[in-house]
C-alpha positions as CSV (number, residue, x, y, z in Angstrom):
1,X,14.6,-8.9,-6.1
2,X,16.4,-7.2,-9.1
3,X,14.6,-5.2,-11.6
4,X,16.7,-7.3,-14.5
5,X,15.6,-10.3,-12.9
6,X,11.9,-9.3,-13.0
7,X,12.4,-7.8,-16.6
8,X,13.6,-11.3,-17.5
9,X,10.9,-13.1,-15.6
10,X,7.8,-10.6,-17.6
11,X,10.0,-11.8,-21.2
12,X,9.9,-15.7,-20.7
13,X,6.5,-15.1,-19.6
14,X,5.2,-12.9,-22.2
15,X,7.3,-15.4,-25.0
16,X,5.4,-18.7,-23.6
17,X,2.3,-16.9,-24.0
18,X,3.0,-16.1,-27.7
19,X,4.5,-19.4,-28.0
20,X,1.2,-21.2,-27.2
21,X,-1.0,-18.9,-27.9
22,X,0.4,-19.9,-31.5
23,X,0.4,-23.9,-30.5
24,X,4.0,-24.5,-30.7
């Protein structure tokens, strides 16, 4: 596995976090 595909992977993670975490 590629580190740019695991950077990706943390930064859709982290983003649907905020996203509900904010009830979007």
């Amino acid at each position: 596995v590629s580190l740019c595909f695991l950077l990706a992977k943390i930064k859709v993670e982290l983003f649907s976090r905020s996203v509900s975490s904010y009830g979007f």
